[in-house]
C-alpha positions in Angstrom: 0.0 0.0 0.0 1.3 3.5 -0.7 2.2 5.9 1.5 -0.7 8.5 0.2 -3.5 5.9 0.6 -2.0 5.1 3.9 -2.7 8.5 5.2 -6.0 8.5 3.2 -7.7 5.5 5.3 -6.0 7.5 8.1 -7.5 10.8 7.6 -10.8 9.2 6.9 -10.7 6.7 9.9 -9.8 10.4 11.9 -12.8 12.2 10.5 -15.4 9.7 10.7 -14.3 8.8 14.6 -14.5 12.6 15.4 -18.1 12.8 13.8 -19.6 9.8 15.7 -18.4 11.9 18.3 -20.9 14.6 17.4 -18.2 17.1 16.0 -18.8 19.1 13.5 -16.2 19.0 10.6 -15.8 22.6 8.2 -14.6 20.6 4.9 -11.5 23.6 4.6 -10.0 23.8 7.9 -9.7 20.3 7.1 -7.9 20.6 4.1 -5.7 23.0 5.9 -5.1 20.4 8.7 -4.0 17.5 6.2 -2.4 19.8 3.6 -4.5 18.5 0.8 -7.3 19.7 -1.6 -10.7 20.4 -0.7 -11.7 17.8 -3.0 -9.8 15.2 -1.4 -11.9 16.1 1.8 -15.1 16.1 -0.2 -13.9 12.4 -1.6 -13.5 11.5 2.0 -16.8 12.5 2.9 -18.3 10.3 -0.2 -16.1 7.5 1.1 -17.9 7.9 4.6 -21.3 8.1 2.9 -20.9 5.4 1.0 -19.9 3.3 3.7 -22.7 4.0 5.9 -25.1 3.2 2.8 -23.1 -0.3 2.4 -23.6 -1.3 6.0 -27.2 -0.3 5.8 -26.7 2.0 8.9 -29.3 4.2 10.7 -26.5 7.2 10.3 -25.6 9.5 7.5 -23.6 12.1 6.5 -25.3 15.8 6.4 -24.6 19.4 5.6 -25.9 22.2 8.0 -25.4 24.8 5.4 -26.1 27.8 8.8 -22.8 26.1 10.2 -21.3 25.3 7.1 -20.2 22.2 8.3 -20.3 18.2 7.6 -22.4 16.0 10.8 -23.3 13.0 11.2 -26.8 12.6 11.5 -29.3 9.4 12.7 -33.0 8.9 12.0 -32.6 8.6 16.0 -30.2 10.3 17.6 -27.7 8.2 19.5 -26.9 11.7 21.7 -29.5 13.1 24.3 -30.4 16.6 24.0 -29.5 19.4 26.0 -33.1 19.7 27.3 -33.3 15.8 28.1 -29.9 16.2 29.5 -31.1 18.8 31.5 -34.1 17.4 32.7 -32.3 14.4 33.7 -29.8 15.4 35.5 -31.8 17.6 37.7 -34.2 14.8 38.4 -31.2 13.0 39.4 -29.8 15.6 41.7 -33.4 16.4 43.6 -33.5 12.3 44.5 -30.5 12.6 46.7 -30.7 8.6 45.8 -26.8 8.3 45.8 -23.5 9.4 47.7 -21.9 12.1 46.1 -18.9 10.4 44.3 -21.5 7.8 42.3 -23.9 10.6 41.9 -20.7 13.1 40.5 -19.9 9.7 38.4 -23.2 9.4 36.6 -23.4 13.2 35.9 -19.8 13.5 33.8 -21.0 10.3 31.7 -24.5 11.6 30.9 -23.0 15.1 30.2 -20.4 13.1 27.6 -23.7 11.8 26.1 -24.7 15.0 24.7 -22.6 16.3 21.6 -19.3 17.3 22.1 -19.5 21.2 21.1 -22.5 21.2 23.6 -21.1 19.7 27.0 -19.6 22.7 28.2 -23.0 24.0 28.3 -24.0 21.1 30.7 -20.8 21.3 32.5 -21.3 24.8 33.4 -24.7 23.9 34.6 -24.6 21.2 36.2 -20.9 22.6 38.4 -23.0 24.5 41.0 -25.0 21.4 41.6 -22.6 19.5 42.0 -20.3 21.6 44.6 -23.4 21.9 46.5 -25.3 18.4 46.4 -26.2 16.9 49.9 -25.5 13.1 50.3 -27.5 11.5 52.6 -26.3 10.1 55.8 -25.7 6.7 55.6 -23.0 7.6 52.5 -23.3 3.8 51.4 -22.2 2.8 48.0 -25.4 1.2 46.3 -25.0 0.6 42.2 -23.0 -2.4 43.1 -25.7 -3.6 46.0 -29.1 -2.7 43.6 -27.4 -4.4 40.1 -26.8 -8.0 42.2 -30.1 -7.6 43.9 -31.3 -6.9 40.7 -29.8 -10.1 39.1 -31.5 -12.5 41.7 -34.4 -11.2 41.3 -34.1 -12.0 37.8 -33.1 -15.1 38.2 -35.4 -15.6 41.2 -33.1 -17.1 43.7 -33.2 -16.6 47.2 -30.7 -14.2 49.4 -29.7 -14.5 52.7 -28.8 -11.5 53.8 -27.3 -9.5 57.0 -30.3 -6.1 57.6 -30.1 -3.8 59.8 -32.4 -1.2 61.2 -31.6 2.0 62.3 -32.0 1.3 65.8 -30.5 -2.1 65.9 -27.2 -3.1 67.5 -26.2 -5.4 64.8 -27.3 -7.4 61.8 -29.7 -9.8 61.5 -29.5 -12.1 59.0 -32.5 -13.1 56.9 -33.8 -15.4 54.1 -36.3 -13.7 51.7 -37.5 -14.6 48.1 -36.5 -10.8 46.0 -39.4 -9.7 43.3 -38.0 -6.3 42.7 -36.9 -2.6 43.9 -38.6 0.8 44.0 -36.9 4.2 44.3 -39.3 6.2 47.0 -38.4 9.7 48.9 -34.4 9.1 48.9 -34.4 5.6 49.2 -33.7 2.4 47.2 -35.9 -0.4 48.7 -36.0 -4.1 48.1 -39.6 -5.8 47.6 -39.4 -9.4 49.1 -41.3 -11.9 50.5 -39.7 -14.0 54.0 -38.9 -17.0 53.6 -40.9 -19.8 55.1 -44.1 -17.5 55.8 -47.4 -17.2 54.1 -48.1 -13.0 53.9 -50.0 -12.3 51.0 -48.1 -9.1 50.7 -44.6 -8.6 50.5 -42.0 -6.9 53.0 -40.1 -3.4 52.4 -36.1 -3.4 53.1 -33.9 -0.4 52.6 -31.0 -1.3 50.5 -28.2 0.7 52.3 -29.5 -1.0 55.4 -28.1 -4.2 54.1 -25.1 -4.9 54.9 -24.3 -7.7 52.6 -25.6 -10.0 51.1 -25.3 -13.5 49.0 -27.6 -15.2 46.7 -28.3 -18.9 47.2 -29.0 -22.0 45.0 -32.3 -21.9 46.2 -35.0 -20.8 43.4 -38.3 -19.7 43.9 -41.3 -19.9 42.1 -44.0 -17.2 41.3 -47.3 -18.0 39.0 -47.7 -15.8 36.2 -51.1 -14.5 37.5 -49.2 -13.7 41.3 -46.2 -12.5 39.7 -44.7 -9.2 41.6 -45.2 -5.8 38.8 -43.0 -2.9 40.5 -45.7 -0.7 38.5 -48.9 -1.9 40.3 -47.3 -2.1 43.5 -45.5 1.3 43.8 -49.2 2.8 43.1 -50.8 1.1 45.5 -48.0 1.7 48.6 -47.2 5.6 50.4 -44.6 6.3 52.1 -43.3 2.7 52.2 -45.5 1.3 54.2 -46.6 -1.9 53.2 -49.9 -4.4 54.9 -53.0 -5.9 53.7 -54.7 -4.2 50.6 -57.4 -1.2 51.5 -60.0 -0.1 49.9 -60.1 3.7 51.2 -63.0 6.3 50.7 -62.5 9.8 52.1 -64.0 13.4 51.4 -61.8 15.9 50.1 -62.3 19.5 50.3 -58.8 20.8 49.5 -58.2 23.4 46.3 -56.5 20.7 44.1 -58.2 17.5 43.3 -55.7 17.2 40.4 -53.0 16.9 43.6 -54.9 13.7 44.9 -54.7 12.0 41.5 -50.9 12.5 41.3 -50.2 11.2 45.0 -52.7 8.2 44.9 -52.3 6.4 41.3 -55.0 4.3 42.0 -57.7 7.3 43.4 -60.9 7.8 41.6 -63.1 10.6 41.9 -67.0 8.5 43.1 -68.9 11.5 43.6 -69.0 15.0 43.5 -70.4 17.3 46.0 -71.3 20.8 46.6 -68.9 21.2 49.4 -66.0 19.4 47.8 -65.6 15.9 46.7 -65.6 11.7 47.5 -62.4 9.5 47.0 -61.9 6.1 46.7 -58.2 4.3 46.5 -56.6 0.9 46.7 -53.6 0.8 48.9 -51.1 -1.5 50.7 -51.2 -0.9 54.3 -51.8 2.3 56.6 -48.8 4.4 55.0 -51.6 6.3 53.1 -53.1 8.0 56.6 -49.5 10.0 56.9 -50.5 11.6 53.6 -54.0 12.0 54.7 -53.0 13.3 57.8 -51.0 15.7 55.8 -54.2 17.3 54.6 -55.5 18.6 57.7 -59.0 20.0 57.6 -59.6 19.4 53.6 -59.9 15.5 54.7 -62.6 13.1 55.7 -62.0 9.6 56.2 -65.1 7.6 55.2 -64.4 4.2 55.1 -63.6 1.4 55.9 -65.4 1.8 59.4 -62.0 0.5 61.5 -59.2 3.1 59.2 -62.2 5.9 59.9 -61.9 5.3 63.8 -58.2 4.8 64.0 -57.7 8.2 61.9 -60.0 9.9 64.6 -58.6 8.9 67.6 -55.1 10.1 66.0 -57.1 13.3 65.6 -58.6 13.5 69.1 -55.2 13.0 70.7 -53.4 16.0 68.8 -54.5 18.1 71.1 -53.4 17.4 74.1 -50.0 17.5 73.1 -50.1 20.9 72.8 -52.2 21.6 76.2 -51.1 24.5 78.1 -49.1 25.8 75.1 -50.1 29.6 74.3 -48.9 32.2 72.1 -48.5 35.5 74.0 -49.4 38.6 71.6 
């Protein structure tokens, strides 16, 4: 092979590697990097083009004529936008879901995602964030901990694992049957029933709370029609709280009915009044009266008779917490 077509397939291989980067290439600053002709540059492009069309690829070769520049272009984008970028990243940040140096790790790789002219943009951003993101307290790694837990679940097998509770000396170690994990408020938790008991709903465990972990030989088996869905189950559960399945009616009164719908998946509006209106939702356990409680005065609890007489005593004994507390003017 020649020496000139030896630094053709280079300069080509060059160009084409910086445009799947997302640069964009100006056809005669090219020439002027190489020292050749612009119409050996455009013959490179062609070369690419043609390529692409051989392999059948989703990508091509463009010309923004406002740029005056070459691009490569896909029928879908292999890049994320600035705005999904963006929107991602300050999602990300609001969680609070990670320790700062996994957290700081998944920013820089989803700003390198965006095109290359464009990640400065991102970067100055996203710096401010950063400097000033709040881990939470227990500082625990947890990628590693959520992808393994995530592979026994797939595999159903059961874990033994060592869990702590706040408040507990030391570890406990438990059996339990995974069926999946749900991000809630700041916290990764796992979904799993215990082993050798017959609850009809599954048990909640924080994942930084665990303090290791192995999975066993053991499988497990779940009919199709019982099978856990992370989906149904994260509508149907508040604050983490999990228990027997309620059926829930209440009165609401507040400003915002559209603010009920987006806190209780699985709420439906029954009736309408003149004073406000009647909800019913399906939940796991009694998480949901911390929300309701939440509501003060806008909320009724209706039914079922035993959650309506449980919410008022809660009600009734508020006050004397406060007795003897006054506000001087």
């Amino acid at each position: 092979m020649s020496q000139e077509k030896e630094k053709q397939i280079h300069r080509i291989l060059s160009m084409y590697d910086r445009l799947k980067n997302g640069e964009m290439i100006v056809k005669k600053e090219e020439a002027i990097r190489y020292q050749v002709s612009e119409k050996s540059i455009q013959r490179d492009f062609n070369s690419i083009r043609a390529f692409l069309e051989t392999e059948k690829s989703n990508e091509y070769v463009d010309y923004n004529r406002s740029e005056k520049a070459y691009m490569l272009e896909t029928k879908q984008p292999a890049w994320l936008t600035n705005e999904e970028i963006f929107a991602v990243l300050k999602v990300l940040i609001e969680s609070r879901a990670l320790p700062k140096h996994e957290m700081d790790s998944i920013i820089d790789k989803l700003t390198h995602l965006a095109r290359k002219e464009e990640q400065s943009i991102i970067k100055q951003m996203m710096a401010n964030e950063k400097h000033l993101y709040v881990e939470l307290n227990h500082k625990k790694d947890l990628l590693d901990t959520l992808w393994h837990l995530s592979l026994a679940i797939q595999s159903k097998k059961v874990i033994a694992m060592h869990y702590k509770r706040e408040f507990d000396e030391q570890a406990n170690e438990r059996k339990v049957k995974p069926v999946g994990i749900i991000f809630s408020e700041y916290y990764f938790y796992l979904i799993a029933y215990p082993m050798n008991t017959d609850f009809d709903y599954p048990t909640i465990y924080r994942a930084d709370r665990i303090e290791k972990f192995e999975q066993t030989p053991t499988s497990f088996k779940v009919p199709y029609h019982e099978r856990f869905q992370e989906g149904e189950f994260r509508k149907r559960v508040q604050f983490m709280y999990t228990g027997e399945l309620l059926n829930v009616k209440f009165k609401f009164t507040g400003p915002s009915s559209q603010a009920v719908l987006d806190r209780l998946p699985t709420a439906k509006i029954v009736k309408k009044l003149d004073d406000g209106l009647i909800f019913e939702t399906e939940v796991f356990g009694k998480g949901i009266k911390m929300w309701l409680l939440s509501q003060g005065e806008y909320v009724e609890v209706l039914e079922p008779k035993e959650f309506r007489d449980e919410f008022a005593t809660v009600i009734n004994e508020l006050p004397k917490k406060y007795v003897g507390t006054f506000i001087n003017s």
